[in-house]
C-alpha positions in Angstrom: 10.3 21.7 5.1 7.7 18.8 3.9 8.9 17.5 1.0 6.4 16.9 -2.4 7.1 13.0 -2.1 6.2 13.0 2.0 2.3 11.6 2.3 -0.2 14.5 2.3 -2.5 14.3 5.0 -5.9 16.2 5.6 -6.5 16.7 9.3 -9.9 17.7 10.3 -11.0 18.5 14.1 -12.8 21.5 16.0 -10.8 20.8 19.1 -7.6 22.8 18.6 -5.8 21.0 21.8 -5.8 17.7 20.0 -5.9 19.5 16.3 -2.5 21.4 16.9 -0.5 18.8 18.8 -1.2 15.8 16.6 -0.5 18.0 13.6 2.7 18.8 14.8 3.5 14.3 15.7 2.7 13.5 12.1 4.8 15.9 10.7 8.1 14.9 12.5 7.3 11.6 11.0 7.5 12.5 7.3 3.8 13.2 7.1 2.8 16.6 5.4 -0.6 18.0 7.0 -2.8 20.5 6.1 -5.5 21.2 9.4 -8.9 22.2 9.3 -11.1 23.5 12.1 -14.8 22.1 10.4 -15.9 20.5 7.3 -16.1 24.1 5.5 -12.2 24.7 5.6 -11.5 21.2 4.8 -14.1 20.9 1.3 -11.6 24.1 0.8 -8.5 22.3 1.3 -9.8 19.2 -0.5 -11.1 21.5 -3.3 -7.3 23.1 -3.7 -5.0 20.2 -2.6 -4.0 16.7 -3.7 -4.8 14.8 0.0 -3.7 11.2 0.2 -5.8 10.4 3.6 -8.2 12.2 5.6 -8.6 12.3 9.5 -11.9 13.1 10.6 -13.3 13.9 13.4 -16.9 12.4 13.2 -18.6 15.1 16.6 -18.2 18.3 15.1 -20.6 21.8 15.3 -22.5 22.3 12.2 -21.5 19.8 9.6 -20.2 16.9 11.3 -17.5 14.3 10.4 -20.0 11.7 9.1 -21.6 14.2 6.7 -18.3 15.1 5.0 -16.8 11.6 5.2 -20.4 10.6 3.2 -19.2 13.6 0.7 -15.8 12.5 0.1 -16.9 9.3 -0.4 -19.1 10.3 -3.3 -16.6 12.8 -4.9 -13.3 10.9 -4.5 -11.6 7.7 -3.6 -9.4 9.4 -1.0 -9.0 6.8 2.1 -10.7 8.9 4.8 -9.6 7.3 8.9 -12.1 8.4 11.3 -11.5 10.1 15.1 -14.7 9.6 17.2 -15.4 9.4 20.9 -17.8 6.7 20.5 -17.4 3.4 21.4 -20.5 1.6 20.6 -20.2 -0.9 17.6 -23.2 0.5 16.1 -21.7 3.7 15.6 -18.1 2.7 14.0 -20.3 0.4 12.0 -22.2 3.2 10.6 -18.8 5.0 9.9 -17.5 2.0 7.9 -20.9 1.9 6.0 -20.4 5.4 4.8 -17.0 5.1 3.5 -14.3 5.1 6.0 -11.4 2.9 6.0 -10.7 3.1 9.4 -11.9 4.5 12.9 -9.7 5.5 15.8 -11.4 5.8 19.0 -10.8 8.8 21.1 -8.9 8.7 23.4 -6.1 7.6 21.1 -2.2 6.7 21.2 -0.6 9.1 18.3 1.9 5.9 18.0 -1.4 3.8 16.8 -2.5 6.2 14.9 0.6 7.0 13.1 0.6 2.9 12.3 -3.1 3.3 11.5 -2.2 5.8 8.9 0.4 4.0 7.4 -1.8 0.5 7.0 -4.6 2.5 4.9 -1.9 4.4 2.4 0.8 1.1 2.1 -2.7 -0.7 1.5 -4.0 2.3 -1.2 -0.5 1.8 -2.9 -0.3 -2.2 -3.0 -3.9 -2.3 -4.6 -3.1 1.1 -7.4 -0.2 -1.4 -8.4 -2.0 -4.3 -8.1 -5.1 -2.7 -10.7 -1.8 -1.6 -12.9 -0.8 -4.6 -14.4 1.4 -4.5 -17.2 -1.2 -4.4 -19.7 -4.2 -2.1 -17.6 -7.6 -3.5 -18.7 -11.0 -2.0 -19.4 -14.1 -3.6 -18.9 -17.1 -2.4 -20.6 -20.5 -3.4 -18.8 -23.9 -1.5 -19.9 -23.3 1.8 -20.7 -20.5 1.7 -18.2 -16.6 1.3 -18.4 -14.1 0.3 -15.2 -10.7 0.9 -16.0 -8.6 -0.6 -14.2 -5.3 1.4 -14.8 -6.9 4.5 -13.6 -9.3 2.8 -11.3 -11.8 4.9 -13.2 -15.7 4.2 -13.6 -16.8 6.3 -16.7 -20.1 6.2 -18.2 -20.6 6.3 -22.5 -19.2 10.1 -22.3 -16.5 10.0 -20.4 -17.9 11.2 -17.4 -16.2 9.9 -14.4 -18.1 8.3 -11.6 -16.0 8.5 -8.2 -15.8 5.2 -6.5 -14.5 4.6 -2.7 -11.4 1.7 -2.4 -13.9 -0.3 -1.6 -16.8 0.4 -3.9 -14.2 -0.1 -6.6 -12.6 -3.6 -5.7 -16.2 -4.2 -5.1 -17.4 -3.5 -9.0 -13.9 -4.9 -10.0 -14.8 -8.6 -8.4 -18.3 -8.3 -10.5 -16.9 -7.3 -13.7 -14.4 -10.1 -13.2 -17.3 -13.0 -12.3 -19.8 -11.4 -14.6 -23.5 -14.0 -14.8 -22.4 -15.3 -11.5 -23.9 -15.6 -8.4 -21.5 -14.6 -5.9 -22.2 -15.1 -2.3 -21.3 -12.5 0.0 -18.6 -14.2 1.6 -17.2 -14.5 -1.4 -17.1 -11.1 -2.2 -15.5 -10.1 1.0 -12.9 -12.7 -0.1 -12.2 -10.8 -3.3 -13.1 -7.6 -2.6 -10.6 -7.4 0.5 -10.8 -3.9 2.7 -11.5 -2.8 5.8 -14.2 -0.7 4.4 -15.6 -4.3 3.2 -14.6 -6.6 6.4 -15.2 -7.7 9.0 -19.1 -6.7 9.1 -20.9 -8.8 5.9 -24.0 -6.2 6.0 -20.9 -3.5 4.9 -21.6 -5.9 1.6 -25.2 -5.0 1.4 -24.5 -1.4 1.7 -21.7 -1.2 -0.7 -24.1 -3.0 -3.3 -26.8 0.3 -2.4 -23.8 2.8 -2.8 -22.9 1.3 -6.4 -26.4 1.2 -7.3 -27.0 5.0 -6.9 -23.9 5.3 -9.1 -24.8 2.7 -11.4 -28.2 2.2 -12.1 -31.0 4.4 -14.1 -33.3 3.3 -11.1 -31.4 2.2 -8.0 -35.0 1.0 -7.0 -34.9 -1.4 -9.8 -31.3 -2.7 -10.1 -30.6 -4.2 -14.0 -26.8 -4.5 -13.8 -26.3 -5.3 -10.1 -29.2 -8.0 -9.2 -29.7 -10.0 -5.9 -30.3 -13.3 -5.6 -32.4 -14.2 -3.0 -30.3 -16.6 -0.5 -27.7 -16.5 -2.6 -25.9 -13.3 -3.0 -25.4 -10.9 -6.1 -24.5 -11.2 -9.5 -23.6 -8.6 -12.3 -26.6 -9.1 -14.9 -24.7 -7.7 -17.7 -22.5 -8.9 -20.4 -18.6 -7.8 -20.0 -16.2 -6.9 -22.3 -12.2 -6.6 -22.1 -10.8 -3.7 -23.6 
């Protein structure tokens, strides 16, 4: 029997000869696993469950995986690893630039997986602790507040606005370097991730993502602004709470 403390993982594939067997690996190694045939039975199980990490198949009928990963991303910070057949760069690029935090080309060893899976949730863990120092901090930007204990992006009523892993450390290394032009290596360097690195144009589209949560006209960033050559900056005064 799984037990409570044992990882809960969301596995989601339409081909029941790879669905079934890996399943069954990850759960003789201390993984619990709740599978789903198509992005309509897994919105159910992430509607009803608490999942720590998602595998996703990305070729799927109807609603495929790159569609739902771009809905979990929005919606939650769950680390989502995706399963996809193709090999062009391109394509796992695009995968990164939606969200994931990691891509596992098909054909795939369930022993790399399995090391895959436990990268992405030790690396979840080390950065929750890390953002929970002994004394969790707010910063208040706008009309906007990151805190950092619950790794939380609310606006002035409380509303919570769901950031990825990386869209998170990405806002945390602005709030911290507020009125300062960071370049986009340098945010790389601070905001560390595989859903950041190794590609600098993930930068770029992280920025977009944040400004669709962020701004009153994404079109017309105020808080987030480029600078031309440069990088980006956080146009906004911050205050520690």
């Amino acid at each position: 029997m799984a037990s409570a403390a044992e990882p809960h993982i969301l596995l989601v594939d339409d081909e029941r000869s790879i669905r079934e067997p890996l399943a069954q690996y990850l759960a003789r190694n201390a993984l619990r696993v709740t599978k789903a045939a198509d992005a309509a039975a897994a919105r159910q199980a992430l509607a009803g469950s608490a999942i720590d990490l998602i595998l996703l198949d990305v070729m799927m009928p109807g609603e495929d995986g790159l569609s739902l990963c771009a809905h979990v991303r929005a919606t939650s910070g769950v680390p989502v690893i995706l399963l996809t057949a193709r090999a062009e760069e391109t394509d796992r690029i695009v995968g990164l630039e939606i969200g994931a935090d990691d891509y596992v080309v098909k054909p795939f060893s369930p022993r790399e997986l399995l090391a895959r899976i436990k990268v992405v949730l030790r690396r979840v863990g080390e950065r929750a602790r890390a953002d929970r120092p002994t004394g969790a901090e707010a910063f208040a930007f706008g009309p906007w507040v990151l805190r950092t204990g619950e790794r939380e992006l609310v606006d002035a009523e409380g509303v919570a606005a769901p950031l990825s892993t990386g869209e998170y450390n990405l806002l945390f290394a602005l709030v911290t370097h507020p009125r300062r032009v960071l370049t986009r290596d340098q945010l790389l360097d601070l905001a560390r991730g595989r859903e950041l690195a190794p590609f600098e144009r993930s930068i770029d589209n992280a920025v977009s993502r944040l400004r669709r949560k962020i701004e009153a006209d994404p079109k017309q960033p105020t808080l987030i602004k480029t600078v031309w050559g440069g990088g980006y900056m956080l146009a906004a005064d911050v205050t520690r709470r």
